[in-house]
C-alpha positions in Angstrom: -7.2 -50.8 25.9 -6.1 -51.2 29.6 -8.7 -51.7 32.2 -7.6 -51.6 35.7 -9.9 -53.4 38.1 -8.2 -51.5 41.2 -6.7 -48.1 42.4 -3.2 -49.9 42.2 -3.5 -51.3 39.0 -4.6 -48.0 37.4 -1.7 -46.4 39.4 0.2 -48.8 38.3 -0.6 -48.4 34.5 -0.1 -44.7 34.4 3.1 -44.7 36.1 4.7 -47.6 33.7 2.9 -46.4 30.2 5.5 -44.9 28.0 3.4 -42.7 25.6 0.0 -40.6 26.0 -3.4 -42.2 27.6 -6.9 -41.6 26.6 -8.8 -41.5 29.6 -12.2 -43.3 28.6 -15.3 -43.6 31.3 -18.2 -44.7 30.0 -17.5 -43.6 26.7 -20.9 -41.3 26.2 -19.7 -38.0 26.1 -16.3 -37.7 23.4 -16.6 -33.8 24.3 -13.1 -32.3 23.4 -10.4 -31.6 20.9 -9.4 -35.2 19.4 -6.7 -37.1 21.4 -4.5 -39.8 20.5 -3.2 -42.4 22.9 -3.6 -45.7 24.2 -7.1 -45.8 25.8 -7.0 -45.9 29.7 -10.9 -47.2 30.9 -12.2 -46.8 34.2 -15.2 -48.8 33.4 -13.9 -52.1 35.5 -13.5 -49.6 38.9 -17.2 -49.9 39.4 -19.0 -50.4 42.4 -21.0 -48.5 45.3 -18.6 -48.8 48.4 -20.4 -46.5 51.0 -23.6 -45.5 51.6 -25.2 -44.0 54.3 -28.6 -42.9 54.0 -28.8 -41.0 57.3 -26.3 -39.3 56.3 -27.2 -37.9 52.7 -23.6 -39.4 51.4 -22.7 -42.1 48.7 -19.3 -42.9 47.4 -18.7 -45.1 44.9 -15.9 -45.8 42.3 -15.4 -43.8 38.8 -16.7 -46.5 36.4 -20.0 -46.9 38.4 -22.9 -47.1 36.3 -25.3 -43.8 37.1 -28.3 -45.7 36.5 -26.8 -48.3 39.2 -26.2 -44.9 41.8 -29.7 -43.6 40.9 -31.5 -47.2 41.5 -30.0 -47.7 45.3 -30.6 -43.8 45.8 -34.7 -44.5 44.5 -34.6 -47.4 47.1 -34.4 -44.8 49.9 -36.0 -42.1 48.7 -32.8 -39.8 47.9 -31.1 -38.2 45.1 -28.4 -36.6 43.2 -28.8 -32.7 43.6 -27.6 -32.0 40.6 -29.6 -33.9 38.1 -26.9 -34.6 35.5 -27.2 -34.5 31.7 -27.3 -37.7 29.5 -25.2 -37.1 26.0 -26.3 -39.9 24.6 -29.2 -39.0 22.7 -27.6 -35.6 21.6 -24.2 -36.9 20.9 -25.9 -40.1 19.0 -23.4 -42.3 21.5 -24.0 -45.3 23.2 -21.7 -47.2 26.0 -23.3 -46.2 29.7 -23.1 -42.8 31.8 -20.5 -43.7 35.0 -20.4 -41.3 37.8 -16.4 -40.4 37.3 -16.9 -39.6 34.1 -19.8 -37.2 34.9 -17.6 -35.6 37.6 -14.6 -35.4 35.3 -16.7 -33.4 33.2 -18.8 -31.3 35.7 -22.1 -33.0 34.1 -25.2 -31.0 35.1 -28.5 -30.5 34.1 -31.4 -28.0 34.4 -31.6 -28.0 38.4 -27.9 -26.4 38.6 -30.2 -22.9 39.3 -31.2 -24.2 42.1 -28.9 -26.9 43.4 -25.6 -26.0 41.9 -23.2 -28.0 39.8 -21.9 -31.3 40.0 -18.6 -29.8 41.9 -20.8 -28.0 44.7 -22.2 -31.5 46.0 -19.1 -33.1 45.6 -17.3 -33.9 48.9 -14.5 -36.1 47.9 -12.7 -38.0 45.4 -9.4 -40.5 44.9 -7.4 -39.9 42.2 -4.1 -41.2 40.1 -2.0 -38.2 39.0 0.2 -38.2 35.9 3.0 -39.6 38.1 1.2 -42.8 39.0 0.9 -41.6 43.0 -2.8 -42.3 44.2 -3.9 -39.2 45.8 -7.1 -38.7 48.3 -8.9 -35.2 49.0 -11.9 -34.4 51.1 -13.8 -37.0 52.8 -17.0 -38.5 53.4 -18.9 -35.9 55.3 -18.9 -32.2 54.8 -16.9 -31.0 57.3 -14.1 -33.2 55.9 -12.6 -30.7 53.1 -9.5 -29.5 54.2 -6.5 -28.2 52.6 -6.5 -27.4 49.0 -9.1 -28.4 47.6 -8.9 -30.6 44.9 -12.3 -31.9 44.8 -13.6 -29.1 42.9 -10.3 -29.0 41.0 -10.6 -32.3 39.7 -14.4 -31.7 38.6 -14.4 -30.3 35.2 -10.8 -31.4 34.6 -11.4 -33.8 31.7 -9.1 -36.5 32.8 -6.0 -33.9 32.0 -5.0 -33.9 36.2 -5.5 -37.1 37.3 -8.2 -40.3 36.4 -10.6 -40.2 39.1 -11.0 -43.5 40.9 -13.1 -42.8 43.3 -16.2 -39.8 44.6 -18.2 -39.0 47.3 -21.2 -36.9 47.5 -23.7 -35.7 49.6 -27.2 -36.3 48.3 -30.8 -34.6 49.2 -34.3 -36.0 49.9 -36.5 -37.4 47.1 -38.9 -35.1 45.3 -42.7 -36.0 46.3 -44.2 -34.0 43.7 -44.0 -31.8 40.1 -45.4 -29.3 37.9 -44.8 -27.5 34.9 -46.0 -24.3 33.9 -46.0 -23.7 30.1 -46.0 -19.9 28.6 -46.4 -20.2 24.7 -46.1 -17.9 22.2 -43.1 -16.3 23.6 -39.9 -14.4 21.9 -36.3 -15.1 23.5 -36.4 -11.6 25.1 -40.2 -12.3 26.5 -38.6 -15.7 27.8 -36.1 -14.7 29.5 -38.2 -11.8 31.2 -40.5 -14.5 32.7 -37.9 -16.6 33.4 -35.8 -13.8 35.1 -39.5 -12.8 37.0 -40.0 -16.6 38.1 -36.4 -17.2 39.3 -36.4 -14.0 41.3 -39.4 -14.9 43.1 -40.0 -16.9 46.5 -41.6 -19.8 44.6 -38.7 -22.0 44.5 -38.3 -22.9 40.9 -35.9 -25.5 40.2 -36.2 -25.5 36.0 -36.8 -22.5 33.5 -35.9 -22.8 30.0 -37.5 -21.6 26.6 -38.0 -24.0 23.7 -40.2 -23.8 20.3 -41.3 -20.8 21.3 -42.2 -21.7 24.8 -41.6 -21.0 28.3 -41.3 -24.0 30.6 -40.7 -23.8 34.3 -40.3 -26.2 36.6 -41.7 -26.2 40.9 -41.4 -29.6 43.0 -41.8 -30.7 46.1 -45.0 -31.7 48.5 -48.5 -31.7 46.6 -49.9 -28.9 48.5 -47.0 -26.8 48.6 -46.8 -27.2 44.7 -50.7 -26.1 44.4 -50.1 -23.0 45.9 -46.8 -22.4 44.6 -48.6 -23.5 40.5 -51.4 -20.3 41.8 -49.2 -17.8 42.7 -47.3 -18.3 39.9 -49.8 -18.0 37.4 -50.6 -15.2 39.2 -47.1 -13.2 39.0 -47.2 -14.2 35.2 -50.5 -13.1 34.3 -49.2 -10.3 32.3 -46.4 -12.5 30.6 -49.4 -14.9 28.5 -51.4 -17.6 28.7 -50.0 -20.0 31.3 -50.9 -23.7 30.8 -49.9 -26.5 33.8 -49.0 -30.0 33.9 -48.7 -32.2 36.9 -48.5 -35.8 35.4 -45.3 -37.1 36.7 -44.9 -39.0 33.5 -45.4 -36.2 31.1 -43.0 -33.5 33.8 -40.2 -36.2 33.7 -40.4 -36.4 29.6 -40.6 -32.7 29.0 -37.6 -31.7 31.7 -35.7 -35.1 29.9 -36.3 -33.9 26.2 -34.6 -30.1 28.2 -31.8 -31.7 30.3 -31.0 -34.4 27.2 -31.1 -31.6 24.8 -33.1 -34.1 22.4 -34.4 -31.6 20.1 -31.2 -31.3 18.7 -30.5 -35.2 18.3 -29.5 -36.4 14.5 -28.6 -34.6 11.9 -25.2 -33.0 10.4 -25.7 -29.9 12.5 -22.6 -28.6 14.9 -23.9 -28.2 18.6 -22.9 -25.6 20.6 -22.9 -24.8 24.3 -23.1 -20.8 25.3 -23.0 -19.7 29.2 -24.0 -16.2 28.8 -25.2 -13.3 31.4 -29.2 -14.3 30.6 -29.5 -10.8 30.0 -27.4 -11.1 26.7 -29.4 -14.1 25.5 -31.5 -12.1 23.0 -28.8 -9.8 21.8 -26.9 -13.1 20.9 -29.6 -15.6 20.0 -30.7 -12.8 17.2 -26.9 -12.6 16.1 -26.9 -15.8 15.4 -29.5 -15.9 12.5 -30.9 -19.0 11.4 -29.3 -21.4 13.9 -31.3 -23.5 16.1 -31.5 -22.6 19.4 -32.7 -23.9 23.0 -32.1 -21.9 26.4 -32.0 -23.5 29.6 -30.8 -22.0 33.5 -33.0 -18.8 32.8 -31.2 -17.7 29.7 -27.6 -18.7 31.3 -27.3 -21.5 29.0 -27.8 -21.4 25.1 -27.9 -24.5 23.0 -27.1 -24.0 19.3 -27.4 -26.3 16.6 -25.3 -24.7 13.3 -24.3 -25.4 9.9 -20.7 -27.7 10.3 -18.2 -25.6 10.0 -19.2 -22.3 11.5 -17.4 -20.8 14.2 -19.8 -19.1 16.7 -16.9 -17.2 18.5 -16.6 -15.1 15.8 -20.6 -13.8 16.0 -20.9 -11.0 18.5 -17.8 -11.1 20.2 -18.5 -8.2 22.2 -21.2 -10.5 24.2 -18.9 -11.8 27.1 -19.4 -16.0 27.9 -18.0 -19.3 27.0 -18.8 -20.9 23.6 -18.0 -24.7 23.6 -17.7 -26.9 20.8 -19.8 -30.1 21.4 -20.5 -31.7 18.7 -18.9 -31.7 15.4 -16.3 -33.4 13.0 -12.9 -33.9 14.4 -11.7 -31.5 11.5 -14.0 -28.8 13.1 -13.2 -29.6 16.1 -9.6 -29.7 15.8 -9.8 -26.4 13.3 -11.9 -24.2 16.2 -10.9 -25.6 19.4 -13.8 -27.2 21.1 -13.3 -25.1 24.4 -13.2 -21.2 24.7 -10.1 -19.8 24.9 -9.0 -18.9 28.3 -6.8 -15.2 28.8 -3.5 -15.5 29.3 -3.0 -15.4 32.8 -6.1 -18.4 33.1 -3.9 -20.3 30.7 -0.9 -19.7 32.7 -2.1 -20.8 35.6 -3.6 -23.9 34.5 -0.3 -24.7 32.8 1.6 -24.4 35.6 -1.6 -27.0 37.2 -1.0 -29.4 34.4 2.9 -29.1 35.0 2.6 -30.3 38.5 -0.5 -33.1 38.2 1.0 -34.6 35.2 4.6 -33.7 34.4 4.9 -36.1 31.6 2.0 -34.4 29.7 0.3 -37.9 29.4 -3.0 -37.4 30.3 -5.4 -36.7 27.7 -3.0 -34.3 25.8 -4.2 -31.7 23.9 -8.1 -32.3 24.6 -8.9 -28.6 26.4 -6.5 -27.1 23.6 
């Protein structure tokens, strides 16, 4: 395994390695069609090298813990917008989260209705390319993004442009306050009605997802601002069911964790899926897939399916436009199926073209988006 402590060094061991490199963060998330190669970790470029509470920005190198980003944000009251996913429970992994992995993947959880993806609160990042040339774009403040922009490029990429050494983001206030309101006894097409009627309405709701026959969604903020907010909700959703709330932080953090950590679907010899679908073709697809197990999050945009191994999900209602992504499974399955959706020909062309530029030597994690 090679484990640069430095930008240099890892520029320095992708220019000089002689065969394919399997880019490794923390190792929590082995999402992706099997690759072989020499394992290239980030894990030793850790560390917090800027942060400026005033101004809402942090950067830190790739292999920095997340725990260790989210402990000096707590200290000051400030956050990650994007609240980003944990596989380990799901994936039955362990090693540790590190924030260029979670960029290099485009990690994010349930608040991405609300507060985007990982990408949109990125600002910049340092990368190696396949070349070996360290390369810098955007900055450290907002207005700082010029040129092309390979910040959002890079987020997403799985390692197959460049290893990320370095990120920055911008960051938002702490949340004072939470509450869930719970709507049982719900089908997927009730759900996603209430879900679209919450989402659309000027109560700021930063979670909605349907589980075990339940519709959760999610309001923070300031106390009093959630107490109105809790009553006028209940009130738009009288017709929708019984509405049951919860304001114990404790018990709000563990039912949006068991959501965002997808940790109903943890164990077992099930395949996981991940759908992004129009929420509006949600029910159509959740009935045509049968028996499977399912969990919606992002107001219906995002299915979660746990299926019997083997079965290939693209081939169930075709006609229903989206992306269906292979995330857990054998590497058999995985390399049979393809573990990302198949992009149209002029996508693929493009990002060939992108591949044939940021790594000419086709070193970088080969073969893991297909």
């Amino acid at each position: 395994m090679i484990e640069p402590t430095s930008e240099r060094a890892l520029a320095d061991a992708v220019r000089d390695a002689r065969g394919p490199l399997k880019i490794r963060g923390g190792g929590t998330r082995p999402i992706g069609n099997p690759v072989t190669g020499e394992v290239l970790s980030t894990a030793k470029l850790s560390g917090i090298t800027l942060y400026e509470p005033g101004a809402l920005t942090i950067v830190a190198q790739a292999g920095t813990p997340l725990a260790e980003i989210e402990a000096a944000l707590a200290k000051e009251n400030q956050r990650l917008p994007f609240e980003p996913m944990d596989h380990r429970t799901l994936l039955g992994t362990d090693g540790e989260p590190t924030i260029g992995g979670i960029v290099a993947a485009n990690v994010s959880g349930p608040r991405r209705i609300q507060a985007g993806a990982c990408r949109d609160s990125l600002i910049g990042v340092r990368f190696v390319d396949g070349a070996g040339t360290a390369i810098k774009n955007g900055g450290r403040v907002m207005k700082n993004v010029t040129g092309y922009d390979l910040v959002k490029l890079l987020a997403g990429s799985y390692g197959t442009l460049g290893v990320i050494s370095e990120v920055s983001f911008k960051l938002l206030p702490g949340i004072a306050a939470r509450a869930v309101l719970t709507v049982a006894g719900q089908d997927v097409a009730a759900s996603v009605v209430t879900m679209s009627k919450a989402l659309g309405s000027p109560f700021e709701v930063s979670g909605a997802a349907y589980a075990n026959g339940r519709t959760v969604l999610r309001i923070e903020g300031f106390a009093d601002s959630i107490a109105y907010r809790t009553e006028k909700l209940k009130d738009l959703l009288e017709d929708d069911g019984a509405v049951s709330v919860e304001t114990d932080p404790a018990n709000v953090a563990a039912i949006w964790a068991g959501i965002g950590d997808v940790t109903d679907f943890k164990g077992g010899d099930e395949d996981i899926w991940r759908i992004s679908v129009k929420p509006s073709d949600a029910p159509a697809l959740v009935a045509a897939l049968g028996d499977a197990r399912t969990m919606l999050d992002w107001g219906g945009g995002l299915i979660w399916v746990a299926c019997k191994a083997g079965t290939n999900l693209r081939a169930i209602a075709p006609e229903i436009a989206g992306h269906r992504t292979l995330i857990r499974a054998s590497d058999a399955t995985k390399t049979a199926l393809g573990c990302f959706h198949p992009e149209p020909a002029p996508v693929q062309a493009i990002n060939a073209g992108l591949r044939s530029k940021f790594d000419p030597r086709g070193i970088l994690n080969p073969g893991l988006m297909g």
